[in-house]
VOKE-176978 format. One record per atom (N, C-alpha, C): x, y, z. Coordinates in steps of 0.1 Angstrom, whole numbers, plus 5000, padded with zeros to 4 digits. Layout:
! VOKE-176978
XYZ/...
This chain:
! VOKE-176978
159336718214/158936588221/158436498210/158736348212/158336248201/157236198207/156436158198/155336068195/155835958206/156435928212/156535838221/156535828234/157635998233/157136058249/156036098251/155236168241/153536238243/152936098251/152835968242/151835898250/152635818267/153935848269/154535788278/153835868292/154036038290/153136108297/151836128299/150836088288/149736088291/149535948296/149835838297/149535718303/149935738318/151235828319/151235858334/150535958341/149536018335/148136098338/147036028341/147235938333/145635858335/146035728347/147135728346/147335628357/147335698371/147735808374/147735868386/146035968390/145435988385/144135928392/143435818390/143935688389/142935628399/144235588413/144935638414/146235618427/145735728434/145135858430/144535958442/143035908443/142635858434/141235818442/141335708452/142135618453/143135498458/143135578470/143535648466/144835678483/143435768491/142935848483/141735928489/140535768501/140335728489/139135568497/140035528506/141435538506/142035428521/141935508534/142035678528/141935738544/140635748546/139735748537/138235758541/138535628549/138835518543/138635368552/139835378568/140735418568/141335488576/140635528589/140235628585/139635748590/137835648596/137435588589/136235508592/136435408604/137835358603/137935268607/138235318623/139335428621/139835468633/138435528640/137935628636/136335628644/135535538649/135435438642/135035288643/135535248658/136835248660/137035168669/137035288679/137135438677/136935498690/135635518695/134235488686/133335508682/132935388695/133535268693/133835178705/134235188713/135235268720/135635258731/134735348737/134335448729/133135548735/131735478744/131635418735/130235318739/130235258747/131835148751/131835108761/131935148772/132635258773/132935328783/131235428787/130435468779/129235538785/128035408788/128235248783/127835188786/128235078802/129835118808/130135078816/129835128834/128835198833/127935268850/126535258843/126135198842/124435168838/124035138851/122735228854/122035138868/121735008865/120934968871/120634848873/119434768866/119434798856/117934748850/117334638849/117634528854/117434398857/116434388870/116134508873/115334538891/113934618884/113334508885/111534608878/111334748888/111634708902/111834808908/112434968903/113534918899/114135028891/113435148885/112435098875/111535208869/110535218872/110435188891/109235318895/110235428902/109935538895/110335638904/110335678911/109035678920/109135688934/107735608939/107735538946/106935438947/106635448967/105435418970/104735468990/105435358995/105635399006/106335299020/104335249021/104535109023/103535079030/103335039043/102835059053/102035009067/101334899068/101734769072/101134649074/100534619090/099734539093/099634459104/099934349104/099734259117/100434179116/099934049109/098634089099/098133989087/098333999076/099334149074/099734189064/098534279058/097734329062/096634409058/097134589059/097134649043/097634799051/096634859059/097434979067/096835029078/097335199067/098335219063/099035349057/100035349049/100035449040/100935459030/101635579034/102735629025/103535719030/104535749015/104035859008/104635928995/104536058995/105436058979/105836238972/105236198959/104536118954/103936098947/102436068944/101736138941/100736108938/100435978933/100435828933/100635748916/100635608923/099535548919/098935428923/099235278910/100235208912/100335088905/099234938905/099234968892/097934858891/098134768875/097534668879/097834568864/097134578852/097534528842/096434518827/095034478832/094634388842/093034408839/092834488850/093634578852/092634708860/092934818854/093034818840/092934948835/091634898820/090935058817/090434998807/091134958790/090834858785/091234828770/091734938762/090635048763/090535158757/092035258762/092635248773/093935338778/094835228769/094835128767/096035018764/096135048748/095334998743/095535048727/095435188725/095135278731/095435438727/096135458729/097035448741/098335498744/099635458734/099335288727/099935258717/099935328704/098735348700/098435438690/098835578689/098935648700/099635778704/101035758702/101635708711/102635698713/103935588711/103535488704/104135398692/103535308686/102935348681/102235248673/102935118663/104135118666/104634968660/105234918673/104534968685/104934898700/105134738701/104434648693/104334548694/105734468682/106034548676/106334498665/108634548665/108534628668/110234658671/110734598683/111934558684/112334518699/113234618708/112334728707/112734848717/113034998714/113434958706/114235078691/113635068680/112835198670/111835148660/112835238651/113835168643/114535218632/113435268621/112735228618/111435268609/111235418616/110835428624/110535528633/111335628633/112835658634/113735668634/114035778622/113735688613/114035688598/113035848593/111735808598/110735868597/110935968602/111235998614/111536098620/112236198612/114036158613/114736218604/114236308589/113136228581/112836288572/111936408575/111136368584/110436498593/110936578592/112336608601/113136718606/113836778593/114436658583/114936738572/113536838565/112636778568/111536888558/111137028568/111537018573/111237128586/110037098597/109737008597/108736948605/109336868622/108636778628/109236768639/108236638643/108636528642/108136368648/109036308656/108236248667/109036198678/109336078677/110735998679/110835878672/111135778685/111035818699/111635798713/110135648710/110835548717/109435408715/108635398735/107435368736/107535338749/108735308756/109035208752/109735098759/111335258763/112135298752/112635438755/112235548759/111135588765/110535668774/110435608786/109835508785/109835418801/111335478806/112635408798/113635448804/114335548808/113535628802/114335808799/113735858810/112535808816/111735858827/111935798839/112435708842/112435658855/114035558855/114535488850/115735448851/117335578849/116835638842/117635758832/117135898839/116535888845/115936028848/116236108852/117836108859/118536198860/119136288847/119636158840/119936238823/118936278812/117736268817/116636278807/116636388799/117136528809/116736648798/118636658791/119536558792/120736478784/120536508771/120836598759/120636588749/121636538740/122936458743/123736368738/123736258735/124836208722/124636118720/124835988733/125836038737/125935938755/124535898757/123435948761/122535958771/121535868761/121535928746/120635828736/121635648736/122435598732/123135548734/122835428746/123135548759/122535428768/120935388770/119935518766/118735498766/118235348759/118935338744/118435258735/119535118738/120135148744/120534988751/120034918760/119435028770/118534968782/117334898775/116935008768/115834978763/115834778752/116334788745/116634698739/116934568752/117434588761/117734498774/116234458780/115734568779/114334558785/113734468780/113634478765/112534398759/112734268761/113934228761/114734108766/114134008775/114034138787/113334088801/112134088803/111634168795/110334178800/109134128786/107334118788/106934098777/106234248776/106134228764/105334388762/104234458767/103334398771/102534368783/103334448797/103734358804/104634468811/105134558811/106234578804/106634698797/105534818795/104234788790/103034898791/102534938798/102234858811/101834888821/103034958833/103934898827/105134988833/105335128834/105335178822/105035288818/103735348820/102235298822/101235348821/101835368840/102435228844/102035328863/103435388864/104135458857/105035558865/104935758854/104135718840/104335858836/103535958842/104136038837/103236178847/102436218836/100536218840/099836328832/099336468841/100236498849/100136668848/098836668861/099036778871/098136798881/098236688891/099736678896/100236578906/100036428905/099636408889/098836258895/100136178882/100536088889/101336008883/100735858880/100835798869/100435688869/098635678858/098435608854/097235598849/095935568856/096335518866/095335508878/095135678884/096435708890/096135808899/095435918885/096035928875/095436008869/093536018866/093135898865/091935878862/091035908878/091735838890/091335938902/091436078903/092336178898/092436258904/091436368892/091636338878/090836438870/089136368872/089136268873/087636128872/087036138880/087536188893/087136088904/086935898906/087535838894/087035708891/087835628888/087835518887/089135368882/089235388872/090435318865/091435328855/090635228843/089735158854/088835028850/087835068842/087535168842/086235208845/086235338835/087235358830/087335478819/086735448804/085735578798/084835548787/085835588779/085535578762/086835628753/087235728753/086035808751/086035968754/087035988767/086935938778/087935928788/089235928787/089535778785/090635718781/091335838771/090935878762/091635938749/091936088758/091036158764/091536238771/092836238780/092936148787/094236098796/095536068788/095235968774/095935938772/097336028765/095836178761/097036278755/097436328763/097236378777/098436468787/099436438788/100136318788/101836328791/102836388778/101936428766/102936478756/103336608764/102036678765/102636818774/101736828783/101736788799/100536748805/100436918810/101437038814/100937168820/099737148807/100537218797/099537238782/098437208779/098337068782/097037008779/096136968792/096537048801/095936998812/093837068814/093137008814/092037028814/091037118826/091837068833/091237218846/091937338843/092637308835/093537478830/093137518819/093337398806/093437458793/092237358787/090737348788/090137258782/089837258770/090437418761/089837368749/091537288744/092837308744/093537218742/093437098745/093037088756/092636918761/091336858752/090536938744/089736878738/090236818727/091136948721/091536958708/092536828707/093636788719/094236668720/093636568724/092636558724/091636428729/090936398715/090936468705/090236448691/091336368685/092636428688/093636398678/093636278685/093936218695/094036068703/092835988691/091236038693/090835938688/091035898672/091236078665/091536038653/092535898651/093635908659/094535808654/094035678656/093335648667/092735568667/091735448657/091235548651/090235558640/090935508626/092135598629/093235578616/093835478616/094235368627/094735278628/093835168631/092235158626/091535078626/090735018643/091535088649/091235018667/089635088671/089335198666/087735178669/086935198652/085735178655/084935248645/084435408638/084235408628/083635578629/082735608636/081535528637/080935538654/081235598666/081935508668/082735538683/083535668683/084335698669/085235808671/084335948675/083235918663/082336048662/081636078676/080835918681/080235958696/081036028708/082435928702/083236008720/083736138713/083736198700/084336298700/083136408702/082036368701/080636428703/080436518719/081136388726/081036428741/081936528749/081436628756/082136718760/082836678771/084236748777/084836708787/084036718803/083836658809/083236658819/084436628827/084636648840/085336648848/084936648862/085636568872/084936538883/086036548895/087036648897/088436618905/088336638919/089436518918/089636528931/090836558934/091136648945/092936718947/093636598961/094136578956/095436498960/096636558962/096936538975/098236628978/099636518968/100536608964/101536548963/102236458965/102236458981/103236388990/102136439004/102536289008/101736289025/101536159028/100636139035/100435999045/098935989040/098335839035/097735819040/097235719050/096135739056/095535629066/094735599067/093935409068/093035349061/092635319078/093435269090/093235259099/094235299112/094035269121/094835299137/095735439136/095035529132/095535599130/096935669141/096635699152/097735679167/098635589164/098335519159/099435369156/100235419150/099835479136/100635489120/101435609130/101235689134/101835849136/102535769146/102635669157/104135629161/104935579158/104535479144/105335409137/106135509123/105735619123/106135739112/107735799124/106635839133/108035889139/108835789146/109135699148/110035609145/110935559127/109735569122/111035539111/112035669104/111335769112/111935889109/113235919114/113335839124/114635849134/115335759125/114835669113/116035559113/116435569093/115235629087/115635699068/115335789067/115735819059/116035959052/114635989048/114236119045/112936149037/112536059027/113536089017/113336019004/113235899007/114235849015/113735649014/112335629021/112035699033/110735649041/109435729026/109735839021/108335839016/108535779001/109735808994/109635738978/110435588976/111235528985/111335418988/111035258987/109635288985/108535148984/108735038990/108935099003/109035019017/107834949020/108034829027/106934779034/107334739048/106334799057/107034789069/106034689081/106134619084/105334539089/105634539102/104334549106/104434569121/103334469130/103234489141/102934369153/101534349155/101234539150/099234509155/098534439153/098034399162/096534289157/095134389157/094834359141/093534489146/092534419151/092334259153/091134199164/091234259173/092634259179/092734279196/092834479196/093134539181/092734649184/091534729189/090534659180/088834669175/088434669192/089034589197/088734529211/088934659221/090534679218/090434799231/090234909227/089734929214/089535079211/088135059216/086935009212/085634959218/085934999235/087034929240/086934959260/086735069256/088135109253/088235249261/087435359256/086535349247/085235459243/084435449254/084335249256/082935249266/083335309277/084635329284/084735349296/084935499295/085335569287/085135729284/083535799284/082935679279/081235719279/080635719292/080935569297/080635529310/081035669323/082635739322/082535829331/082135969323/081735989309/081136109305/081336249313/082936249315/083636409320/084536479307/083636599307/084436699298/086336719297/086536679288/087936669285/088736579291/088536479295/089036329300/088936219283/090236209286/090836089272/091635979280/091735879274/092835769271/093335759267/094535659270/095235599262/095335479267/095935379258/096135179260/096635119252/097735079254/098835009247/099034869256/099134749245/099234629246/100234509246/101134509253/102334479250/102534279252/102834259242/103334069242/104234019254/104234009264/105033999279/106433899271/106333799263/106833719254/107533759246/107233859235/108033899228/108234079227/108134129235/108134299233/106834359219/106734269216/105534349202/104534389208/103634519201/102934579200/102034539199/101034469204/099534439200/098734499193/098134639201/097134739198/097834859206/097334989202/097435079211/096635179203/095735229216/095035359216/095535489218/094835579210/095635699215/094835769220/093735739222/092635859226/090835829215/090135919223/088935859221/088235839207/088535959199/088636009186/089836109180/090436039168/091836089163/091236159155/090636209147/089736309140/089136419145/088636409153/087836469167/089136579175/090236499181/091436579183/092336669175/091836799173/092336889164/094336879167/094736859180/095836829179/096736689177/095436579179/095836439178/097136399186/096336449200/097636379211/097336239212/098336119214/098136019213/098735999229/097735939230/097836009252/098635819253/099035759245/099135619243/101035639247/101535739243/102935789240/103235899248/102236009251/102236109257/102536089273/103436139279/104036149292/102936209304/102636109309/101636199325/102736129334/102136159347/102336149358/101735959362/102335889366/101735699362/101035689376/101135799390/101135759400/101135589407/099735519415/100635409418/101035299413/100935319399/101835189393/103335189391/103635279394/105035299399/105435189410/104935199416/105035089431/105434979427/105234939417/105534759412/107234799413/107634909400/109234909401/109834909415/109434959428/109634989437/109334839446/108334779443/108034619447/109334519445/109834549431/110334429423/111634519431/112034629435/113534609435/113534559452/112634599460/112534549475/112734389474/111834329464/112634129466/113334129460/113934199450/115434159446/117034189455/115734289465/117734319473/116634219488/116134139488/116034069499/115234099506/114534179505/112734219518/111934109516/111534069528/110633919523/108934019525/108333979511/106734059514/106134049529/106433939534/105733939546/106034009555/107534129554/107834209565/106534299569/106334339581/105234459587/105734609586/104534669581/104934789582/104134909589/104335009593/103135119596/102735199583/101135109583/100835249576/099435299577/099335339585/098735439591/098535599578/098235699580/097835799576/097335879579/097636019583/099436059575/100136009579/101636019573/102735989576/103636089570/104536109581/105436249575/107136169569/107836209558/108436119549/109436159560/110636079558/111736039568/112836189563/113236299568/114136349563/113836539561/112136489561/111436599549/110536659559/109836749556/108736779563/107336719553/107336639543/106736629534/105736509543/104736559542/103336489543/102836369535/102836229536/102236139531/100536099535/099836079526/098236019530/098235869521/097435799524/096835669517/095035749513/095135699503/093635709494/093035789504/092035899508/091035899512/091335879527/092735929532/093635929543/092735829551/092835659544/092335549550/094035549560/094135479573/095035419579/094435289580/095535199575/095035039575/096135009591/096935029597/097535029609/098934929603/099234839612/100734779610/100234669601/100634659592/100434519582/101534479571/101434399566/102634349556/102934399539/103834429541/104434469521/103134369509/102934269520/102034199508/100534259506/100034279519/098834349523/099134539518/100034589523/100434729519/099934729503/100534679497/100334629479/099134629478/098334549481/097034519479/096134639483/096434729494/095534819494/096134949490/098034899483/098035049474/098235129485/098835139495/099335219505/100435279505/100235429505/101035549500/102335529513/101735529525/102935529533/103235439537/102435279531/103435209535/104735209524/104535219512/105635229501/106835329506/106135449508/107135549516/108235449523/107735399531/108435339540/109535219534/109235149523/109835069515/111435119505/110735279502/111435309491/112735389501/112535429514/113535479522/114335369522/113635249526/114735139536/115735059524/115335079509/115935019498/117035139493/116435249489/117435379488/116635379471/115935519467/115635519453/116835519441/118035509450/119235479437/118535349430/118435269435/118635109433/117035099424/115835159432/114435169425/115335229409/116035319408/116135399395/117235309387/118135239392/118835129383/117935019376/116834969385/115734909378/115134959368/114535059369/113735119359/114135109346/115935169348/116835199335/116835059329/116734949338/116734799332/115534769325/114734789329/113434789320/113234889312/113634989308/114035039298/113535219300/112835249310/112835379312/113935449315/113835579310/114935669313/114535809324/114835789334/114335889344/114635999341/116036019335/116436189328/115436239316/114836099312/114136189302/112736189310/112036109318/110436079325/110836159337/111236249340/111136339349/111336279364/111936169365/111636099379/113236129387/112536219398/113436269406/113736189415/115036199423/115036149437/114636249450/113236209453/112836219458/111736179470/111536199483/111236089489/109636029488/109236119474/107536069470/107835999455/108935989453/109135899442/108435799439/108735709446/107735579442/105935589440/105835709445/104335749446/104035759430/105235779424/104635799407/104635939401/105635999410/105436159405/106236189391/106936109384/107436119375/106836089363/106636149349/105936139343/106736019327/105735969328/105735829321/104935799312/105135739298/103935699286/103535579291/102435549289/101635409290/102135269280/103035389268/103735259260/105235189274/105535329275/106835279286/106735189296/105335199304/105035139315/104334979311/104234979297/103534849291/105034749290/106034809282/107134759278/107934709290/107634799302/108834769312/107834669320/106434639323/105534559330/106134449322/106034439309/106334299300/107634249304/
């Protein structure tokens, strides 16, 4: 080989790598590119079913049906949650900058997503260590918008998290956003929210929390079983130091402060809160008719986690009023096991005024609400039996016998008036007035109780369900009837 072909072939060596490093960088770029854009379609597509995050609603999780009157004042709530929402100045200063401090401390400063953080993290984990790089504002979401995907360890689920999030900050100011989060996380022992939490370990407002406090609460949601203080108090201490250290370390209190509240021992003051239930501030008969009614009409979950407001007709003036009668007149006849009930109906518009259920609802280990409860109406029955006699044509002034007894037309059945008074022959208008058993007898034959019982169903009783027979003491009231029914169908 000549001196000419040697260098002809080594120039064609040195030229052919940089043609494989060439060709190598285009399928990297290739290959980047094509991920790239599937990398896209991926995103769009796990970003195209997003709930609704534009709805503040959205990120409470489960939030009480409330019970209004008709001034709007509640009367009852109705939850599965422990967890009471409340604003920045009803929590104290001390929960707002610790929780920042704990739990992101460049909260103010990223717009939703703390790439710093991020960053940080990662180096963590490459060292064998473990830092959490999730920002409020991504917790808020992962907890109550996302919550179904939360324990989601894909990238899908991160993805959509840090897009909501990022949307969030959009909508909201950071201020909100904090308080958002302070009233829906859970710190462990049923109590949701920073409020409920400070009630339920405190006995006390969210207002009203010392640092020492505050720093206690603020560590339970990392692991609230774990750190839970009626269970585990020397970990709850031990996380309550670390709260204020950071504190300390991030300049937000003094060494003072850190060393006094770390000085102080956990004291605790709890109070147990059911999970889920009802509360009631007033009418109580009232709320338990208006519960079972909305029972007939949502689901569990909507009527108790929901955050319904349901507004209703009572006027508690005119309640105050007949709940006052009907004690006085309970006292006034002072007979062992004798109750009421009294319901007040708008003749104008069907609403509810007031209604009693009885003398004491606390007092009633069964809390019959005698207001709803079915007796026997006796003679106010007579009116339905009144109203259908001039509708088919009886003029009140016809005469009747009524005397007493009177034996019923058909039957061997025995009729008396009050105190077997006989008032003798007198008129449907006079019969009425003194409430005469056989003169009505006499009325309800000559009309036929079909037609008495077409009325009733017009006014809205149902005799198949109120027990009202056809029979010839019907109109006497022998069928048993609620005092709401008899209010509704008088109206």
């Amino acid at each position: 080989m000549g001196p000419r072909q040697r260098h002809g072939r080594s120039r064609s060596k040195t030229h052919a790598l940089p043609m494989i490093l060439l060709s190598f960088l285009g399928l990297l770029l290739i290959a980047g590119v094509a991920f790239g854009i599937g990398m896209i379609g991926n995103v769009n597509r796990w970003l195209s079913d997003l709930p609704d995050y534009t709805d503040a609603n959205a990120y409470l999780v489960s939030e009480p049906t409330e019970i209004v009157d008709c001034n709007g004042n509640k009367i009852a709530s109705f939850y599965t949650q422990n967890r009471k929402s409340i604003t920045k100045d009803q929590v104290s200063p001390y929960v707002l900058q610790g929780t920042v401090d704990v739990e992101d401390e460049r909260f103010y400063e990223h717009g939703g997503i703390d790439l710093w953080g991020i960053a940080r993290a990662a180096v963590a984990t490459l060292s064998g260590g473990h830092e959490g790089a999730s920002t409020i504002t991504q917790q808020l979401v992962r907890n109550t918008i996302l919550q179904e995907e939360q324990f989601d360890s894909t990238i899908e689920r991160k993805v959509r998290e840090a897009y909501i999030a990022i949307k969030m900050e959009e909508m909201y100011s950071k201020d909100e956003i904090l308080m958002m989060y302070l009233n829906t996380i859970y710190y462990g022992h049923g109590a949701y929210g920073i409020e409920a939490a400070a009630e339920t370990y405190l006995s006390k407002s969210a207002a009203d929390l010392t640092l020492s406090e505050a720093a206690l609460l603020i560590g339970l949601p990392n692991s609230p079983s774990q750190y839970d203080p009626t269970v585990n108090p020397d970990l709850a201490l031990s996380r309550r130091n670390k709260v204020l250290d950071n504190m300390l370390r991030l300049g937000h209190i003094t060494q003072k402060e850190h060393d006094a509240a770390q000085a102080e021992p956990i004291t605790l003051n709890v109070t147990e809160i059911s999970g889920s239930g009802v509360d009631v501030y007033s009418q109580p008969y009232f709320v338990a008719y208006v519960k079972q009614l909305l029972e007939q009409e949502f689901s569990t979950d909507v009527l108790f986690k929901g955050g319904l407001t349901v507004k209703t007709t009572i006027d508690p003036t005119m309640q105050q009023t007949a709940e006052e009668a009907v004690r006085a007149q309970l006292d006034t006849l002072s007979l062992d096991g004798l109750d009421m009930g009294m319901v007040v109906v708008d003749p104008k518009t069907g609403y509810i005024k007031c209604m009693v259920g009885g003398y004491d609802y606390n007092a009633d280990e069964n809390h019959v609400n005698h207001a709803t409860a079915k007796r026997p109406v006796g003679s106010t029955f007579k009116a339905f039996t009144l109203a259908t006699a001039i509708q088919n044509g009886m003029n009140p002034n016809v005469t009747l016998n009524c005397n007493s007894p009177l034996t019923a037309k058909g039957t061997t059945t025995k009729v008396q008036n009050y105190a077997n008074q006989s008032y003798g022959t007198i008129t449907l208008k006079q019969a009425t007035a003194y409430s005469s058993n056989t003169g009505y007898i006499q009325v309800a034959e000559a009309i036929g109780n079909n037609k008495i019982m077409s009325l009733v169903k017009k006014l809205g009783i149902d005799p198949s369900k109120d027990n009202i027979e056809d029979v010839p003491v019907m109109t006497l009231g022998t069928g048993s009837i609620s005092p709401l029914e008899m209010a509704a169908a008088y109206a």
